[in-house]
N, C-alpha and C positions, 0 to 999 in steps of 0.2 A: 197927615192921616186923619180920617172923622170917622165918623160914627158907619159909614157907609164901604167901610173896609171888607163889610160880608156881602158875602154875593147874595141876593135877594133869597133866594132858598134856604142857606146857612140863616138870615137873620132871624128870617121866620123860622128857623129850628131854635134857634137859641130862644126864640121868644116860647118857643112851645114847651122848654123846660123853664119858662116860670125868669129869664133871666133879661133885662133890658140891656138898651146898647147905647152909652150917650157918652157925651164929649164933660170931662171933667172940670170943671169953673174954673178952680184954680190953677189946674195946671196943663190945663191943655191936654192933656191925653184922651183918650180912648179908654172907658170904664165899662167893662162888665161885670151887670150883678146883680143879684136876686132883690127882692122887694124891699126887704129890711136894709139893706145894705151889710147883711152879715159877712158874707163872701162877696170878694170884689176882684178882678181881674183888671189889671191895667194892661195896655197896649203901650208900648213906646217903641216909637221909628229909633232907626238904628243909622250912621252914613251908610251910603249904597243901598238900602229899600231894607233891610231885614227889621224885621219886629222879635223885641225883648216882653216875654210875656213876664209880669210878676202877679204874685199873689197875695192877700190878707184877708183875714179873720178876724171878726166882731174889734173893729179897729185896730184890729195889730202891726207890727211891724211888716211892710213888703218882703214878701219871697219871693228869691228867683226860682220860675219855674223853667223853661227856654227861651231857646232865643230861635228864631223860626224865618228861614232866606225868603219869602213869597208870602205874598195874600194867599195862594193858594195852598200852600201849608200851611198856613195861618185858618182856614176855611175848615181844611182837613181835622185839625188840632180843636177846633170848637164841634164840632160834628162830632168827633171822639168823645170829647169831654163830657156833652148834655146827652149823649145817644141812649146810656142806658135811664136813665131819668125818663126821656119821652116814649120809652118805649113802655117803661113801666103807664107814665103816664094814658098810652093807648091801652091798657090792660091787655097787654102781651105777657108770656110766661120766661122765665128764664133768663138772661145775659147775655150778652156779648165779651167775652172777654179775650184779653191779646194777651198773648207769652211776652217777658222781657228776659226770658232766658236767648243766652247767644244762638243757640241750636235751632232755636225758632227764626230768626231774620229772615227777612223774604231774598226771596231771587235778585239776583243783581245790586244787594244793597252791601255796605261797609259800615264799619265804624271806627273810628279813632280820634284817640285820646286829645283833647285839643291840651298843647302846652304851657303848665301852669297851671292844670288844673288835676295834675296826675295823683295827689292825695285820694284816697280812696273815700273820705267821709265829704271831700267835695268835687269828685273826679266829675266830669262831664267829657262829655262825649260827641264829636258831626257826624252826624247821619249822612250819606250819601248814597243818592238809590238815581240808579242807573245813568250812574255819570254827574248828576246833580246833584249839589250841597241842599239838604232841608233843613237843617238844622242842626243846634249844641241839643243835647239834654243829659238829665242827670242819669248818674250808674252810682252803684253800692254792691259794696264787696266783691265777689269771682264770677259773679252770674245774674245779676239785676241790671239789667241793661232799658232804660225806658225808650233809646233811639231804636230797638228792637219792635220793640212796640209800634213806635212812629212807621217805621219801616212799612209794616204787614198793612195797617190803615191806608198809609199814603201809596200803597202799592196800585190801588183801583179809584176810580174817581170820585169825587164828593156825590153825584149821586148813587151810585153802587153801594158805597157806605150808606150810604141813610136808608137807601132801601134796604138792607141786612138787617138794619137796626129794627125796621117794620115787617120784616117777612117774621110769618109765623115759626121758622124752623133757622133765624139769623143765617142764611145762605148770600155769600159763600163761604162765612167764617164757622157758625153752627154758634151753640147757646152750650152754658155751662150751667 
């Protein structure tokens, strides 16, 4: 996996929120991240194509954040990520925001508990939306579900999202 993981449109989004896309010297991955290097995003291939995204902070320890079946959940997943950033950055008014309550999941998706991981302070959760695995992600306590979230984003396609992100009135999600 290189630095060319995003489809040309996503990379150019990610660059639009301020964030580069380059392959890590030492260890071969896939790093995204803003100027300083403060927040940094790694990329690692997984067996069978899925990518394990982690995270760190002003050199901190890696967090797991998901793990994600496809580039193109992986597309969808950065498009979320930088979307309210570049919208602010276009001087747009408002947010984009996604429910991770259960009640909100979109149409035809599921969630469950992947095993072994059924503690509540580190439960995680696959996503599967319309027959397709997208991904683990994290959940906390009876009703924080972040595959919910994934769900409604990965519902429409990576340009639909971005254009939501840019439309004056975030249609077809709307602004908070």
């Amino acid at each position: 996996m290189g630095p060319d993981v995003f489809e040309p449109d996503v990379a150019a989004w990610v660059g639009r929120d301020g964030l580069s896309v380059d392959r890590d010297a030492s260890s071969g991955r896939v790093v995204v991240q803003d100027s300083g290097g403060e927040i940094r995003f790694f990329l690692n291939s997984l067996p069978g194509g899925s990518i394990t995204v982690t995270k760190s902070e002003r050199s901190g320890t890696e967090q797991w954040e998901c793990d994600l079946a496809s580039t193109d959940a992986l597309n969808h997943y950065f498009v979320e990520l930088c979307g309210n950033s570049v919208r602010l950055r276009e001087g747009l008014p408002g947010r984009l925001t996604f429910s991770i309550r259960m009640a909100d999941i979109a149409p035809h998706a599921s969630l469950r508990v992947v095993p072994g991981f059924e503690n509540e302070e580190l439960r995680r959760e696959e996503l599967t939306l319309n027959g397709s695995v997208v991904g683990v992600f994290k959940a906390w306590g009876s009703d924080s579900h972040w595959g919910v979230k994934a769900s409604q984003y990965c519902s429409v396609s990576v340009k639909v999202l971005m254009d939501a992100y840019l439309s004056g009135d975030g249609a077809p999600f709307g602004l908070r």
